[in-house]
N, C-alpha and C positions, 0 to 999 in steps of 0.2 A: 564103136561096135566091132571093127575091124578088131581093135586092139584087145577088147575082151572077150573077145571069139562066140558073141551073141552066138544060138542054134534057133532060137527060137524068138518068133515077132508077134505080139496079140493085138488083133484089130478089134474094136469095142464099138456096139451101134448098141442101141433099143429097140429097132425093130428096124428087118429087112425084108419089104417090101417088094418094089421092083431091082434094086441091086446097083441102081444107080449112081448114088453115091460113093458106094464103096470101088466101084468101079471107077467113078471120075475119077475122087481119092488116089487109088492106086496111076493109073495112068499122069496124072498131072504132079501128085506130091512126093511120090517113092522114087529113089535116085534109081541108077540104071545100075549103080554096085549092089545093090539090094536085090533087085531084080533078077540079076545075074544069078545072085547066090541063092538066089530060090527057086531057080530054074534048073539050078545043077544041085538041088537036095540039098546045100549046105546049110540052109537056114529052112524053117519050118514056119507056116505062116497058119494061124489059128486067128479062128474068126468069132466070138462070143456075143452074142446078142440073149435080148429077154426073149424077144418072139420074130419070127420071122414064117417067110410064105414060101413055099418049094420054089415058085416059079422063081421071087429075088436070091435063093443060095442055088440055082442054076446058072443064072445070068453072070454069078459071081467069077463060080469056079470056070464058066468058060473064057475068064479075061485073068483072076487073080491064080495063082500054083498052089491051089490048095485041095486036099481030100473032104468025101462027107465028113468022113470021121473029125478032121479037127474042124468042122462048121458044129458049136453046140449054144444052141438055145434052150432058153427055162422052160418055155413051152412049146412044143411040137406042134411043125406043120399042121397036125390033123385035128388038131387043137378044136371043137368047135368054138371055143368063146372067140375064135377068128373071122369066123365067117356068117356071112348075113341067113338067117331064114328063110325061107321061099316069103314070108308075107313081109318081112323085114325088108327085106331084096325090092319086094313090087311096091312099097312106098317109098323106098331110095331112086328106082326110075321114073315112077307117075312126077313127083315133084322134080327129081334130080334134073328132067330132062329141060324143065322152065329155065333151069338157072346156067346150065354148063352140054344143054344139044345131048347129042351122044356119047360126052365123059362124064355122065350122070356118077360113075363107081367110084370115081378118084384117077387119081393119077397112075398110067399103066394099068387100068382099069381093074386096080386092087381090090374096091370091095370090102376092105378092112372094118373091124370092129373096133380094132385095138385104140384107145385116147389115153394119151399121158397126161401126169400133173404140168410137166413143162411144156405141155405143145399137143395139137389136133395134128396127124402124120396127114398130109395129101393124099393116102392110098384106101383114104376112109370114102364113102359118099361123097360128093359136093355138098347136100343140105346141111350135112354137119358144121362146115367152114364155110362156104361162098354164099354171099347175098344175091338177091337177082330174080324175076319171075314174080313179084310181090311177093318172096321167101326170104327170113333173116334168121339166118344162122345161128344155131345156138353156141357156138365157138367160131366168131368175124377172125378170116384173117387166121386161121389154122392157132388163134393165141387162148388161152382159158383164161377167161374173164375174174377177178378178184370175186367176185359173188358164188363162184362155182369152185372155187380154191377147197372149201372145206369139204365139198364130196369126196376128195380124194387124201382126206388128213389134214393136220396141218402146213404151214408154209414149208418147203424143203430149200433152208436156205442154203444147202451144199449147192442145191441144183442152180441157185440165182445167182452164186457169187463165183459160181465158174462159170458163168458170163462176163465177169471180171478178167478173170483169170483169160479167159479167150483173148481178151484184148487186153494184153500184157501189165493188169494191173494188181499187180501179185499180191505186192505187200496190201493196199485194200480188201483184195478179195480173202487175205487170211485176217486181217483185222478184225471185218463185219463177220466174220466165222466166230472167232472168238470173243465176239462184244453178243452173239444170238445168242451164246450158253449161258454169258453171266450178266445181262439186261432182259427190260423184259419189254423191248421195243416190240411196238403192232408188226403183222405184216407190213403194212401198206408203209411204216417208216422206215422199215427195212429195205420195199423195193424203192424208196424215194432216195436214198445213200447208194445204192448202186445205179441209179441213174443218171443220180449226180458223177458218179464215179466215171461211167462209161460220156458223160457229156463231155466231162475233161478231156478225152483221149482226143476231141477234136473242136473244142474249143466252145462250142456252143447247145443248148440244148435244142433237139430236133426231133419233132415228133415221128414222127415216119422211121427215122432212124431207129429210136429210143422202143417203138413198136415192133418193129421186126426184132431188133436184139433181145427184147425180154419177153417177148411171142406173148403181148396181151393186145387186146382193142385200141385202137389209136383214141378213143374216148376215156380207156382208165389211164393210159397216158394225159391225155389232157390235165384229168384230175391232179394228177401228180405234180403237174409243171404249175398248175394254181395253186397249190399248197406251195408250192416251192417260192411263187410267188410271194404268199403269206410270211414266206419264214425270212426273206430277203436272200434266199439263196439266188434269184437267177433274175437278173433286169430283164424288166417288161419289155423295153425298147429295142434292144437285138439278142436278147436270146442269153448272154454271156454270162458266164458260172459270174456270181459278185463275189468280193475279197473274201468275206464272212464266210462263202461257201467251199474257196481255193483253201481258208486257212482251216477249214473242218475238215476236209478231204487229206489236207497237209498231216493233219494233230493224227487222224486216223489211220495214215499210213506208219507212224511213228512207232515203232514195237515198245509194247507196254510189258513187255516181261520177260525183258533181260533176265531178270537174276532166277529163273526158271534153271537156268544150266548149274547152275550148283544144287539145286534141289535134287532130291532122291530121281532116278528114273521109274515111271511108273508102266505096266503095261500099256499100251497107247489104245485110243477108245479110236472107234470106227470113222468119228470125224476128222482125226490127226492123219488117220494112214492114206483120207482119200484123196491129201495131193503131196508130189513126191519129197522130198527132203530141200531139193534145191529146183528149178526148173527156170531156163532161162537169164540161167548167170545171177538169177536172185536166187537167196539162202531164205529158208523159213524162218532162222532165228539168228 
């Protein structure tokens, strides 16, 4: 950065909420040369989100060196599709309060409407996400359930295989990118190769684990690890990826389209651009 005299840094969320993260974020992961240089205007720090809530790009700017002007979200604070109705609101506390006392709103007492295809945000109600009070959520565990996947379109496998990508599993996660465009694998076989995917990175498959990283119900997880069972991917007895399923993950990571470089260059479609050329010492191609 130093060397190509970066001016400008873009933070990217989906929704900012209490500010929290972004805030950890900055405090824990941004070096102090970065720091520096945004503290003396050398570098410029913009903050892009879908939606976010006044009170989380307060919270922001009083910890990260940024103006309103560079905070821009798709949909404004004053947004109503954000916020609860008076009668919305009085049945999020009559039940919220069985299940989570007085953090009946969510987390920092957000109150949030907003539900992604990838994940329930915590700033929503409790009843949406937490069990409890003889109450079961219609999104367990902040994760959206396979059943409830088509309310919001189809599978977005960009979104599931940069949970790969998260955990440094590059060449996979562009593979299963470009076997979704020209197969015509179910969802549910698609999230079964990425979980096979992310069981590798630690050797075993783990439900709990496998739940939080793909933010569904530790029940469609289950599901998944008995197919898995089915196919001879993963012994019953401890849990461990079997050969059949090390040497599918192996063939998969293998790039199938070498000879792409001598072909004409074409404009690139929306799925190519949205991970970088190289990332982590791995090359796309």
């Amino acid at each position: 950065m130093r060397a190509e005299r970066i001016k400008n840094i873009v933070l990217v969320e989906d929704f900012v909420g209490s500010g929290d993260r972004i805030k950890g974020f900055w405090k824990h992961m941004v070096s102090k040369s970065i720091k520096s240089w945004a503290s003396f205007g050398w570098t410029k720090i913009w903050l892009i989100c879908y939606a976010r809530l006044e009170k989380g790009f307060a919270a922001v700017s009083r910890v990260v060196p940024i103006t309103k002007e560079r905070m821009i979200s798709v949909l404004p604070s004053q947004d109503k599709q954000l916020t609860l109705t008076p009668a919305m609101n009085a049945v999020a506390e009559t039940y919220g309060r069985r299940v989570r006392g007085k953090f009946w709103a969510g987390y920092s007492g957000g109150g949030s409407t907003l539900i992604f295809q990838h994940g329930c945000p915590n700033n929503t109600p409790v009843i949406l996400w937490a069990n409890g009070g003889g109450f079961r959520a219609i999104f367990p565990g902040k994760g959206i359930p396979p059943g409830l996947q088509g309310y919001f379109g189809s599978l977005n496998s960009i979104a599931t295989a940069e949970v790969l990508w998260t955990f440094r599993q590059y060449k996979l996660a562009l593979s299963l990118l470009e076997d979704a465009r020209l197969s015509k694998a179910s969802a549910i076989q698609f999230r079964l190769l990425v979980a096979l995917g992310l069981a590798s990175s630690y050797g075993h498959w783990d439900d709990n684990k496998l739940s939080a990283q793909l933010m569904i119900p530790a029940h469609d997880v289950v599901v998944l690890r008995l197919q898995a069972y089915d196919l001879g991917a993963v012994n019953k007895q401890d849990h461990r990826l079997t050969p059949f399923a090390t040497d599918l993950l192996s063939k998969l990571r293998t790039p199938r389209f070498a000879a792409s470089n001598a072909k004409q260059h074409l404009l690139a479609t929306v799925e190519e651009l949205y991970y970088p050329i190289a990332c982590g010492g791995v090359a796309r191609l």
